[in-house]
C-alpha positions in Angstrom: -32.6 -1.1 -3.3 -30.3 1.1 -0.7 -28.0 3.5 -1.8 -25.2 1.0 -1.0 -26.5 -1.7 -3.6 -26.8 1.2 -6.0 -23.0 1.8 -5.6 -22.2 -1.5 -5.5 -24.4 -2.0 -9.0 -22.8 1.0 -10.7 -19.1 -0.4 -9.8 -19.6 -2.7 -12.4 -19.4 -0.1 -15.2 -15.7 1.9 -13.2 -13.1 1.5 -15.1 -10.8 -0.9 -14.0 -7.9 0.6 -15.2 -5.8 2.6 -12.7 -4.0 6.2 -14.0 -2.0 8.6 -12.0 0.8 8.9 -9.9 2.2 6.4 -6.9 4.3 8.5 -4.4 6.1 5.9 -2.7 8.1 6.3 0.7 9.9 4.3 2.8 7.3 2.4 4.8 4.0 3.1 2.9 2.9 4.6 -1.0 0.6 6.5 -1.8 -1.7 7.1 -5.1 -2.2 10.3 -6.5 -5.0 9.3 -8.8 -7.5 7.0 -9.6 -8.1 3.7 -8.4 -10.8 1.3 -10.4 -12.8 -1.0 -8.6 -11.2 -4.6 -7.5 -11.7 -8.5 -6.8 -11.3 -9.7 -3.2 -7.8 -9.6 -2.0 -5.6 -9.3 1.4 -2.7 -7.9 2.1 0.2 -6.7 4.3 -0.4 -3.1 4.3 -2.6 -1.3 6.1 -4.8 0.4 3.4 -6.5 3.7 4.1 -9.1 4.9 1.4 -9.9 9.4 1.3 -12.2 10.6 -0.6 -13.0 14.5 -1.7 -15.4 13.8 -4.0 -17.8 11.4 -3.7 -17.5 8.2 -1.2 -15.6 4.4 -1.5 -17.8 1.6 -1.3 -15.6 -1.0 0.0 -17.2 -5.1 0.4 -15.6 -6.8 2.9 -17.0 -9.8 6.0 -18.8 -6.9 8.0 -20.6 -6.4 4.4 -20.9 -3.1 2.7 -19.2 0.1 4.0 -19.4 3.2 2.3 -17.3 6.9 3.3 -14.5 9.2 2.8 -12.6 8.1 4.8 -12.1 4.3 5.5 -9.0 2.6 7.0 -8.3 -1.4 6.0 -6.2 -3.2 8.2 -3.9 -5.7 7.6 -5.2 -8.9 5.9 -8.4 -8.0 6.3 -10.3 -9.2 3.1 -11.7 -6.9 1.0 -12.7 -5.4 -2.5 -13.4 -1.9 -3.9 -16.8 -1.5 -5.3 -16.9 2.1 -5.7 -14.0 4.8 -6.3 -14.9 8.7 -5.7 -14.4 11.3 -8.0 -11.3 12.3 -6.4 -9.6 10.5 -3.9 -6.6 9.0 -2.5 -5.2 5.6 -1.3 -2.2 5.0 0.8 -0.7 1.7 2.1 1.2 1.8 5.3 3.0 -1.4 6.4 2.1 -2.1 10.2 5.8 -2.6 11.6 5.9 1.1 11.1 2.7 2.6 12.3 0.4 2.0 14.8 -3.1 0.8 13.9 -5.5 2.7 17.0 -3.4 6.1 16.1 -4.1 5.3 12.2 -7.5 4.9 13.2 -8.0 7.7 15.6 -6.0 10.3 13.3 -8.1 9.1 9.9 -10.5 12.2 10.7 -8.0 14.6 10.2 -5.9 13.5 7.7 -6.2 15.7 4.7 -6.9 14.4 1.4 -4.4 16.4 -0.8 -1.2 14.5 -0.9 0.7 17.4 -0.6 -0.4 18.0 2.8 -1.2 14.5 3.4 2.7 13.5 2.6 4.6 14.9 5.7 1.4 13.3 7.9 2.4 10.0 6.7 5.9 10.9 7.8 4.9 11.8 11.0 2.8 8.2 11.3 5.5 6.1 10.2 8.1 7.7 12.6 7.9 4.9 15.5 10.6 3.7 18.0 13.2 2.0 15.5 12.8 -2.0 15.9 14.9 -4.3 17.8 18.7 -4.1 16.5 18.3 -7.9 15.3 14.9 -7.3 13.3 16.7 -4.7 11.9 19.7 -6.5 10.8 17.4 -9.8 9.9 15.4 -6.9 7.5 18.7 -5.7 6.4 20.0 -9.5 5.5 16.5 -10.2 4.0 16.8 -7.1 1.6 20.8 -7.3 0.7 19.3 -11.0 -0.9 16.4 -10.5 -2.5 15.3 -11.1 -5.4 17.4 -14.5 -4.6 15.8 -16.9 -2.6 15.7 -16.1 0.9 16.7 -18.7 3.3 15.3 -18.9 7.2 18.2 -20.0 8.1 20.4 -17.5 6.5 18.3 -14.8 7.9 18.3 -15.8 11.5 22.3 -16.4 11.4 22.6 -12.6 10.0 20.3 -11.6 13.4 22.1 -13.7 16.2 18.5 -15.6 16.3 17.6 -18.8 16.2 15.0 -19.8 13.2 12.0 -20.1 16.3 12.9 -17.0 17.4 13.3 -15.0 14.3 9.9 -16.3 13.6 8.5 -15.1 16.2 9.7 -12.3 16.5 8.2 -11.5 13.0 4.9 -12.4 14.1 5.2 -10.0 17.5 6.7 -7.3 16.1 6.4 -6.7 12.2 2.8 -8.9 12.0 3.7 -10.8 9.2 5.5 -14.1 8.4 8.9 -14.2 6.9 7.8 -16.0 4.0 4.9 -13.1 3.6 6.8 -10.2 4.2 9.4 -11.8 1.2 6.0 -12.2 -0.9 5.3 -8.2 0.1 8.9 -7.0 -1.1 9.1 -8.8 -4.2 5.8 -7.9 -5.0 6.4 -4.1 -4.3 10.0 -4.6 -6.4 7.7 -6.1 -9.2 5.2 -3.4 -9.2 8.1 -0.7 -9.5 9.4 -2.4 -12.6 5.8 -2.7 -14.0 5.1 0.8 -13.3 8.3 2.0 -14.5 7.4 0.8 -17.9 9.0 -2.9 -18.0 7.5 -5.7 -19.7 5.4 -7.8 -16.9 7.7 -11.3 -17.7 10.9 -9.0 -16.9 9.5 -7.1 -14.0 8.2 -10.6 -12.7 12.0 -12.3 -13.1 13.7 -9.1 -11.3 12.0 -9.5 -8.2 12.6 -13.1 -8.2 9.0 -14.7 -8.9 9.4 -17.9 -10.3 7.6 -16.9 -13.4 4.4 -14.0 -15.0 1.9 -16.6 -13.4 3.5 -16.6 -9.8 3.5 -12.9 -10.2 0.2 -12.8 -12.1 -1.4 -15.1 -8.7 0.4 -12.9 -6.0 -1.0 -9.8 -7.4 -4.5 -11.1 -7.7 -4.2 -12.2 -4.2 -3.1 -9.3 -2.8 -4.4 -6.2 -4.9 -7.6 -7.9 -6.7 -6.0 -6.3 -10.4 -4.5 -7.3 -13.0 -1.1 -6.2 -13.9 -2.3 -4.8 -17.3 -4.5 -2.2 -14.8 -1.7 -0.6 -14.0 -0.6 0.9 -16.7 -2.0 4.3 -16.4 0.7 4.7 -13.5 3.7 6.2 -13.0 6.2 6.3 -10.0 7.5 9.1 -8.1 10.2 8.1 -5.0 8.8 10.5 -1.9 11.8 11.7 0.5 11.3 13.5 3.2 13.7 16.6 2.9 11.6 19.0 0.8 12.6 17.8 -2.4 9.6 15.7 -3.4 7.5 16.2 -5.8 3.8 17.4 -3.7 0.1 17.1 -5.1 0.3 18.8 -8.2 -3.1 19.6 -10.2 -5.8 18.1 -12.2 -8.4 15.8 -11.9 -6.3 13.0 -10.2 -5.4 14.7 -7.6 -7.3 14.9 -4.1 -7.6 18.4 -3.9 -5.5 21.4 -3.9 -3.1 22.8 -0.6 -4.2 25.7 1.2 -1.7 28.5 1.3 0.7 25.4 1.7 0.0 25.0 5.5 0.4 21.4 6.6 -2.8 20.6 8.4 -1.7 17.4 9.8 -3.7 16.0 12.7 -1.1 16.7 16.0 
């Protein structure tokens, strides 16, 4: 047996629960903490895995991978195996970075979230999108958790409904109907990890009912809600005034003399 099946064998026995803290910016979030292993699942973020201590053993159609530092695009299938001692996990949503620089930066980015926090700043700070993308996003989030309408959306952007469409597909990578999936689910989680019962938290991001909710975060997380409970939120804002990696054993290591190392 390789080392890879070995990891893959003691998954079984990680806790599934996940504790800590979930730093969570505009465009992306990021746990402070420990993540337990997970079923299959896809979603809209790009997912990057760091690791301190320890490695991520990660399953997905290439087969096994195992490192510190892993980077999971956007719908690529996949399920955690093995979690690190220490280590982080961050989800970027792809309209707002781009994937090769993700890729070719994922060397240097450091682990403690402290230092790893403006980084993600600098990532995320693309050319702003197209003035009627914005304003379709804009329409899109002045409506949720109502139903969203195509129609309704492409009138707010001057678009027709094939256009707005495609335009999604070019430049955000995602579907309208799955980008509304993404932000209810991310408005559900919030509730959830704010300390709201799971029916409630379901009903105020407008999912149908716990089992749409209970589906959609199978599908795209591989957890249950009840394995969140260990977390707590923390809004991240870029203007000093956020709360940075603070200590214990959930975090991913400690700042040095508070320099930023961020990759330039």
């Amino acid at each position: 047996m390789n080392d890879a099946e070995c990891a893959v064998n003691a998954s079984t026995t990680v806790n599934g629960q996940w504790s800590g803290a979930v730093l969570l910016g505009p465009h992306f979030a990021v746990l402070q903490g420990h993540a337990g292993a997970t079923g299959a699942h896809a979603h809209y973020a790009h997912q990057v895995l760091l690791a301190e201590a320890g490695h991520w053993t990660v399953e997905n159609e290439h087969g096994l991978q195992r490192g510190t530092r892993l980077v999971l695009p956007s719908f690529q299938s996949h399920a955690v195996r093995g979690v690190p001692l220490r280590g982080c996990t961050v989800w970027i949503e792809p309209s707002h970075v781009d994937l090769q620089k993700l890729q070719a930066q994922l060397p240097s980015l450091p682990c403690d979230p402290q230092a790893l926090l403006p980084c993600l700043s600098a990532l995320v700070a693309r050319a702003p999108l197209d003035r009627r993308l914005q304003a379709a996003l804009s329409a899109l989030d002045a409506r949720l958790p109502e139903r969203i309408a195509a129609p309704a959306i492409a009138a707010a952007a001057h678009l027709s409904q094939s256009q707005l469409h495609r335009r999604f597909q070019q430049d955000l990578a995602v579907s309208l109907r799955g980008l509304v999936l993404w932000r209810r689910l991310r408005q559900a989680l919030v509730q959830v990890i704010e300390g709201h019962s799971l029916t409630r938290s379901a009903h105020a991001a407008g999912f149908a009912d716990l089992a749409h909710f209970s589906r959609s975060l199978r599908r795209m997380f591989g957890v249950q809600a009840g394995h969140l409970a260990g977390l707590h939120l923390q809004h991240y804002r870029d203007d000093g005034s956020s709360p940075g990696g603070g200590g214990g054993s959930g975090t991913c290591g400690s700042a040095r003399n508070g320099a930023s190392s961020c990759p330039r």
